[in-house]
C-alpha positions in Angstrom: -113.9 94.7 -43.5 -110.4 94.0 -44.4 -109.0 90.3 -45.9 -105.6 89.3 -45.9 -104.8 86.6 -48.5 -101.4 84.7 -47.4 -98.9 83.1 -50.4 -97.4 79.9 -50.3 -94.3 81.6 -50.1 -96.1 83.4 -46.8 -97.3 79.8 -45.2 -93.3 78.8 -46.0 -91.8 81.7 -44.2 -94.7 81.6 -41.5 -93.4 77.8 -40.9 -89.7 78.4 -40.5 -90.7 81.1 -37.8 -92.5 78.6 -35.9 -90.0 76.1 -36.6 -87.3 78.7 -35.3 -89.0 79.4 -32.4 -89.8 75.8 -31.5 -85.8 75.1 -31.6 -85.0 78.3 -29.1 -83.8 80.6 -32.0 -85.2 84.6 -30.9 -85.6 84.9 -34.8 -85.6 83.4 -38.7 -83.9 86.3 -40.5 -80.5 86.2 -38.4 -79.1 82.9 -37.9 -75.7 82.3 -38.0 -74.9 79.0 -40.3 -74.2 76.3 -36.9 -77.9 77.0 -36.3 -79.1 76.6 -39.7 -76.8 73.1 -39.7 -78.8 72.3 -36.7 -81.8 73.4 -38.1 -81.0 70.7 -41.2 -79.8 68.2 -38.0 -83.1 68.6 -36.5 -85.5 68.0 -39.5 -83.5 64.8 -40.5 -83.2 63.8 -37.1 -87.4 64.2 -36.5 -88.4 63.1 -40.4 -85.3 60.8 -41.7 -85.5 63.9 -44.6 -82.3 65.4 -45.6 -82.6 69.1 -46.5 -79.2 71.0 -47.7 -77.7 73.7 -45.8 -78.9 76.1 -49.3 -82.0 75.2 -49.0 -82.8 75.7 -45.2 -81.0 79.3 -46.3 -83.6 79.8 -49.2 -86.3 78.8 -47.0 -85.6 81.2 -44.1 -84.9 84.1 -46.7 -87.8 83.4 -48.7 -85.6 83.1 -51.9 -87.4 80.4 -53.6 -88.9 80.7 -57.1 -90.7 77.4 -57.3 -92.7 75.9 -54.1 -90.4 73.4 -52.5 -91.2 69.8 -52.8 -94.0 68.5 -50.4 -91.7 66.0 -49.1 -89.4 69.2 -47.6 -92.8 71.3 -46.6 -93.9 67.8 -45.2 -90.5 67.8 -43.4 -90.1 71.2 -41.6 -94.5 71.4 -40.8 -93.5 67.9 -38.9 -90.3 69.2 -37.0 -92.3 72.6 -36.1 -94.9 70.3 -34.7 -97.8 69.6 -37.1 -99.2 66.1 -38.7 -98.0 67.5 -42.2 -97.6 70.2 -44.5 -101.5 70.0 -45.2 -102.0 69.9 -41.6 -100.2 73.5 -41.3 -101.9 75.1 -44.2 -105.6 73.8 -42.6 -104.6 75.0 -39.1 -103.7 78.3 -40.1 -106.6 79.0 -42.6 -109.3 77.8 -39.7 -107.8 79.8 -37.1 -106.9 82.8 -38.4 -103.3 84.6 -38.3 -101.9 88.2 -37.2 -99.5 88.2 -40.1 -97.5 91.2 -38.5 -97.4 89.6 -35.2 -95.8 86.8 -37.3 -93.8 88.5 -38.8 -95.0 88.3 -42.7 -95.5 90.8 -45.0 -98.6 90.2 -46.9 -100.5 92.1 -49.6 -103.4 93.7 -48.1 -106.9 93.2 -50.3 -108.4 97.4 -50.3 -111.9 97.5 -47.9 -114.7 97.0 -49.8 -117.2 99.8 -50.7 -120.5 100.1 -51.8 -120.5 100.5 -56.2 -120.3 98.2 -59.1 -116.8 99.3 -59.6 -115.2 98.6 -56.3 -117.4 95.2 -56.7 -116.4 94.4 -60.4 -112.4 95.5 -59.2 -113.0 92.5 -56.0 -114.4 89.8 -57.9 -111.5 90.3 -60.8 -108.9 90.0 -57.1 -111.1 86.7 -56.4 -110.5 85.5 -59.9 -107.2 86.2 -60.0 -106.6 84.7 -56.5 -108.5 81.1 -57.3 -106.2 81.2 -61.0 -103.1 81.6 -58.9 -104.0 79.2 -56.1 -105.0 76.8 -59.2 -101.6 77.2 -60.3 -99.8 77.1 -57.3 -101.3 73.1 -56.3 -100.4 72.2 -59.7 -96.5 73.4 -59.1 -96.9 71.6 -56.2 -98.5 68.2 -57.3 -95.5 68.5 -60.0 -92.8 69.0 -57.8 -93.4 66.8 -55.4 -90.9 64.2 -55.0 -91.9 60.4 -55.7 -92.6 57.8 -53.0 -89.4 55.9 -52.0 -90.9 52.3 -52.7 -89.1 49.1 -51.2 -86.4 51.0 -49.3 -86.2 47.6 -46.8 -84.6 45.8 -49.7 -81.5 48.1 -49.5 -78.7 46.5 -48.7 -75.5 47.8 -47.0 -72.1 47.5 -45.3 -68.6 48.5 -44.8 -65.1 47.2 -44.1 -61.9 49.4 -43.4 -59.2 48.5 -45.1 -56.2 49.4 -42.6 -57.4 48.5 -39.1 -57.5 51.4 -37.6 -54.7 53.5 -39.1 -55.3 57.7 -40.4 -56.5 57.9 -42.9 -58.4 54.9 -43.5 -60.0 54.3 -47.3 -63.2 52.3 -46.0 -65.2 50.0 -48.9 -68.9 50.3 -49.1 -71.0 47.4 -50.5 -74.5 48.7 -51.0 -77.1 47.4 -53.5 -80.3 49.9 -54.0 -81.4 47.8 -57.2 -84.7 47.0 -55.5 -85.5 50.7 -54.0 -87.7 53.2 -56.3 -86.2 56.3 -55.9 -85.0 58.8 -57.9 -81.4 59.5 -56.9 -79.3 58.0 -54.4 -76.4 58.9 -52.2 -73.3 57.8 -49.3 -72.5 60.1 -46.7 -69.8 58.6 -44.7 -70.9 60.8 -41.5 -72.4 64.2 -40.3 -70.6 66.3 -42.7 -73.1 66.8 -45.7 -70.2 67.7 -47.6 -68.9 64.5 -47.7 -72.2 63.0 -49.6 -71.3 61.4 -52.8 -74.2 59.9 -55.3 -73.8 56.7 -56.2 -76.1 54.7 -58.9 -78.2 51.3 -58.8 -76.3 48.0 -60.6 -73.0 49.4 -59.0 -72.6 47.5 -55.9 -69.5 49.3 -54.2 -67.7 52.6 -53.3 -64.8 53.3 -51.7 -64.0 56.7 -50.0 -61.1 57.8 -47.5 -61.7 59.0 -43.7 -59.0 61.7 -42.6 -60.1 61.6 -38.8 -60.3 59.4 -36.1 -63.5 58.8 -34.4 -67.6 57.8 -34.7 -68.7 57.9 -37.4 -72.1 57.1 -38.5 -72.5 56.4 -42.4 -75.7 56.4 -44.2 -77.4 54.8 -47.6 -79.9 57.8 -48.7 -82.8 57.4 -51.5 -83.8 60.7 -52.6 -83.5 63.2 -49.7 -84.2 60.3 -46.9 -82.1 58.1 -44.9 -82.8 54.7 -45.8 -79.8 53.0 -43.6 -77.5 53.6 -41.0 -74.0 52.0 -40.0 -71.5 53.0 -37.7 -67.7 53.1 -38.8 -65.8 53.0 -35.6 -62.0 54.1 -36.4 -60.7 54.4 -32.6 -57.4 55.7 -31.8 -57.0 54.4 -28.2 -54.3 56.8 -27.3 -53.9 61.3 -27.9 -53.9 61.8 -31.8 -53.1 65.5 -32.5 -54.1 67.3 -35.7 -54.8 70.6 -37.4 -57.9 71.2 -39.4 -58.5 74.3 -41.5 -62.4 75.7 -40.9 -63.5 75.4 -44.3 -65.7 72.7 -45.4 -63.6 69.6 -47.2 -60.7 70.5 -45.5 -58.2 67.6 -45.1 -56.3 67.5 -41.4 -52.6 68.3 -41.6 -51.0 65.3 -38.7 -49.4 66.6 -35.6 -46.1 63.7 -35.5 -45.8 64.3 -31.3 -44.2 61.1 -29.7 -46.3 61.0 -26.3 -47.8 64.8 -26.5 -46.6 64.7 -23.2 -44.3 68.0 -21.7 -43.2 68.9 -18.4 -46.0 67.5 -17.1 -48.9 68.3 -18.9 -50.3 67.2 -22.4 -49.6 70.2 -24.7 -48.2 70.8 -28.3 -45.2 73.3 -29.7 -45.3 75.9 -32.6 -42.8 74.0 -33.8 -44.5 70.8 -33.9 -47.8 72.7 -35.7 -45.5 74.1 -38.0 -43.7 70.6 -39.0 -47.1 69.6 -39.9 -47.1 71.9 -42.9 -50.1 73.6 -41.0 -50.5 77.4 -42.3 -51.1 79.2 -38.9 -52.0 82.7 -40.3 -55.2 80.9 -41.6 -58.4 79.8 -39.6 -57.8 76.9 -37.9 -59.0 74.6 -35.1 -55.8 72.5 -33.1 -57.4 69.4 -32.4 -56.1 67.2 -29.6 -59.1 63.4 -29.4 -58.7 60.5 -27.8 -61.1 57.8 -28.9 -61.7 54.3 -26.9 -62.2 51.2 -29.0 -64.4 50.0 -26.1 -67.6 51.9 -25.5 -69.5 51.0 -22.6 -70.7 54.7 -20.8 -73.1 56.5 -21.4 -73.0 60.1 -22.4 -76.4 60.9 -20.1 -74.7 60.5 -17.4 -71.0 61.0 -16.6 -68.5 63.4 -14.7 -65.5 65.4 -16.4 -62.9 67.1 -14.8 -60.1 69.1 -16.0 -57.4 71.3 -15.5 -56.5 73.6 -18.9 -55.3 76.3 -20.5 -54.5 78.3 -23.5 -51.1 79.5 -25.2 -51.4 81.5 -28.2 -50.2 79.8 -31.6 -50.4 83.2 -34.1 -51.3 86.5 -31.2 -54.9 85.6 -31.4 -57.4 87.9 -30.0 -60.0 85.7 -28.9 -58.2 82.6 -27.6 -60.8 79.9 -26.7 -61.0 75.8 -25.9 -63.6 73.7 -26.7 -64.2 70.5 -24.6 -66.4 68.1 -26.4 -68.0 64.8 -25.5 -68.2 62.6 -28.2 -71.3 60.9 -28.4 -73.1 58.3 -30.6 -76.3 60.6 -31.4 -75.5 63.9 -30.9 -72.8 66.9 -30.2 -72.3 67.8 -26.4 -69.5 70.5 -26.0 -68.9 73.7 -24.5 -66.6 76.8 -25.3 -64.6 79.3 -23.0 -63.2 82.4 -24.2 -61.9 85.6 -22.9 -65.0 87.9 -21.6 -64.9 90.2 -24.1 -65.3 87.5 -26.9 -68.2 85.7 -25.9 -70.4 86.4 -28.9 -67.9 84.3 -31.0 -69.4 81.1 -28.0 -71.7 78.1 -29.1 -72.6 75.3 -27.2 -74.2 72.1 -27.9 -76.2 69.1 -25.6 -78.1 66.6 -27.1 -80.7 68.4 -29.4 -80.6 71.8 -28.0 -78.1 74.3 -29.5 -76.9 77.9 -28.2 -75.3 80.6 -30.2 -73.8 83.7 -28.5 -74.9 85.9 -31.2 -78.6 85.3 -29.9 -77.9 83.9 -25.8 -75.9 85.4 -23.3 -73.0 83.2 -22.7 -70.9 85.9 -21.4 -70.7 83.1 -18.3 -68.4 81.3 -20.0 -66.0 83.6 -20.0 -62.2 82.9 -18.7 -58.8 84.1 -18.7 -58.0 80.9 -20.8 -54.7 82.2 -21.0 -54.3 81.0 -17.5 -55.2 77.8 -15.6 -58.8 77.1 -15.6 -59.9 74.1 -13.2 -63.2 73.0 -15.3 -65.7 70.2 -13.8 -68.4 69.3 -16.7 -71.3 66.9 -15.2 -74.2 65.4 -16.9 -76.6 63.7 -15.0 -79.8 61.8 -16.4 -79.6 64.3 -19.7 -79.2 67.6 -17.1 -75.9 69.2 -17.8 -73.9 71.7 -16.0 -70.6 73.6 -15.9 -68.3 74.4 -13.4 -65.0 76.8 -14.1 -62.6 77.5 -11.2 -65.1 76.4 -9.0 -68.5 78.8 -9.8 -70.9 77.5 -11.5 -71.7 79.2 -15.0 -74.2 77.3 -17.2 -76.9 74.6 -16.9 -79.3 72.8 -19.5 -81.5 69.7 -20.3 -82.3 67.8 -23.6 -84.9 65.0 -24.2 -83.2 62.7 -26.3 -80.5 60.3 -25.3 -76.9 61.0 -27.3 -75.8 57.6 -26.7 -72.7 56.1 -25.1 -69.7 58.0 -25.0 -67.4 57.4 -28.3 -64.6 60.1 -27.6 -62.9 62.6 -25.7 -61.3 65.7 -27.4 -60.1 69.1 -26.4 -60.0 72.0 -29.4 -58.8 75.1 -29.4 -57.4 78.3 -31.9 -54.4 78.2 -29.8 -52.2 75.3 -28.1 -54.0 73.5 -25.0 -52.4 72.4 -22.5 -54.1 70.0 -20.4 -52.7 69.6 -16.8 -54.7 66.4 -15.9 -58.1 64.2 -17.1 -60.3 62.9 -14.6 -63.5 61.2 -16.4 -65.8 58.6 -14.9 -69.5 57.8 -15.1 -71.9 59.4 -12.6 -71.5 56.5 -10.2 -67.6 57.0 -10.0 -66.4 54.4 -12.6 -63.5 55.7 -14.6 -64.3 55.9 -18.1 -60.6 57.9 -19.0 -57.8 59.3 -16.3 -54.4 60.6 -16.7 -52.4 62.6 -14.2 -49.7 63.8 -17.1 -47.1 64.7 -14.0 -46.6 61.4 -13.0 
């Protein structure tokens, strides 16, 4: 008879598979980094846990030296579906695994054979194994993270200081002097890389917004969420900007009077390149309009456009994004020319799609052409209609909220021909026939 002996590091691994496969991903070992973001999205969204971008990366690669606190194995056991970390470990000892089927390399303990060798070689294995295991629960009991205690008590709150001008420094008056926790932290939105630590009997920060939008900022003890408040910084009219895809980047500011051109709403070279904006480098042309009334909701609405693509630097995949914006979560959509489609993702509530792992080659276009694009969600069911076919359908479970924004992106210059957006009971949410 053979026994197979799994690691911690093994249960770890074991976990992100199921976790990976739980979330639609085909594997662990070849995500691309939206999907490990969403992976990090997705625990903090189902535990209130924030775990780095790094460490999700460690985790699915296995490159971890120490066993990770049990407040993270806490955190991805509950997203893949169990009570808790120990819950995972007891439901895979009981039940018994097919490590290869799961896709773990484990050490295989040698059949036992009759002799007071093979016997004396075993029980020296056994030792060995119960020393080790010893060990490992006392790395873990060590590295676990302490409870956050009184994290009610936590107080916080922000003003902008410029109405709703870009930028916008916004104050934040927070007091954590009653909350046991070890570190704490201000992210003023979704972008982790915006997080900045801040420290008990210091009652404010200050930081600076570069975009329009939503945003949602939040008071975090340790690695958990502890409070949430929106900063609403609307721009009730087009705001045009480049970005640079790099993480940190600061937005170069499109100066367009009306964005408005023989009849459509588009931008000029020469208008990107008054901005200062470096076009041989990577970057996203960002054209948002965000309401300072929000009263739809994003569950349920009805988006038609007419739109398309002219090239900025020659680029070779040309695409435009049409995104949503939403309280909770990201709903957009790509198109791109049909051989590019790899380069696609798509978001909708809490389900993600990467084109490196799904076939999106439906989204496909001639975006350097007029595309006529109808993009309808009804009761959390989304679908997508280009030119009159339609190319994609999906469902999520968790409601993103009311609708904050509206915002066409692209690698190239949009040009949007006309905006018809209303609720799914034909109330207009945002129109504009640029001809006229």
């Amino acid at each position: 008879m053979q026994t197979k002996k799994i690691t911690e590091h093994g249960l770890v691994k074991m976990c992100m598979a199921e976790l990976c496969q739980k979330e639609g991903f085909a594997g662990y070992d070849n995500l691309v980094q939206r999907e490990q973001q969403f992976l990090c999205d997705r625990i903090e969204t189902e535990t209130g846990v924030l775990i780095s971008l790094s460490t999700i990366k460690r985790l699915l690669n296995g490159q971890f030296s120490r066993i990770p606190q049990i407040a993270t194995l806490d955190a991805i056991a509950i997203t893949a579906g169990y009570k808790n970390w120990r819950n995972f470990r007891l439901s895979k000892n009981q039940n018994g695994i097919n490590h290869h089927e799961a896709g773990i390399d484990e050490n295989v303990v040698p059949t036992i054979n009759a002799g007071n060798k093979i016997l004396m070689a075993w029980l020296l294995v056994l030792a060995m194994g119960l020393i080790l295991a010893a060990m490992v629960l006392l790395i873990i009991k060590k590295s676990a993270a302490p409870n956050i205690a009184y994290a009610d008590k936590a107080q916080f709150s922000a003003t902008k200081v410029t109405g709703n001008d870009i930028p916008n420094t916004v104050i934040f008056k927070y007091n954590v002097d009653s909350v046991n926790a070890d570190s704490f932290f201000i992210q003023q939105s979704w972008d982790r890389s915006r997080r900045v630590k801040i420290q008990k009997h210091n009652y404010t920060l200050t930081d600076i917004y570069y975009e329009p939008g939503f945003h949602t900022a939040k008071l975090i003890a340790n690695n958990k969420v502890i409070k949430k408040l929106y900063v609403s910084i609307p721009t009730d009219k087009w705001f045009f900007y480049t970005k640079e895809n790099i993480p940190k980047s600061t937005p170069k500011y499109i100066l367009s009077t009306t964005g408005i051109k023989n009849g459509a709403m588009q931008l000029t070279a020469e208008e990107i390149l008054s901005s200062k904006t470096d076009i041989k480098k990577d970057n996203q042309v960002c054209q948002v309009y965000f309401p300072s009334k929000l009263e739809s909701s994003s569950d349920n609405f009805v988006l038609k456009f007419r739109i398309k693509v002219n090239s900025l630097n020659n680029e070779a995949c040309p695409y435009f994004m049409s995104e949503v914006f939403c309280q909770h979560y990201f709903i957009y959509f790509k198109s791109t020319l049909k051989g590019c489609t790899s380069n696609l993702d798509c978001e909708f509530g809490e389900n993600a799609f990467n084109g490196k792992i799904n076939d999106l080659s439906a989204f496909g276009s001639n975006v350097n052409t007029w595309q006529n694009v109808e993009f309808t969600v009804k009761d959390k069911n989304a679908s997508i209609s280009i030119n009159g076919v339609k190319i994609f359908s999906a469902s999520y479970r968790h409601s993103a909220g009311l609708i904050t924004g509206l915002g066409f992106i692209s690698n190239g210059l949009c040009q949007v021909y006309f905006v018809d957006f209303k609720t799914i009971d034909g109330k207009n949410i945002y129109s504009n026939d640029f001809n006229h």
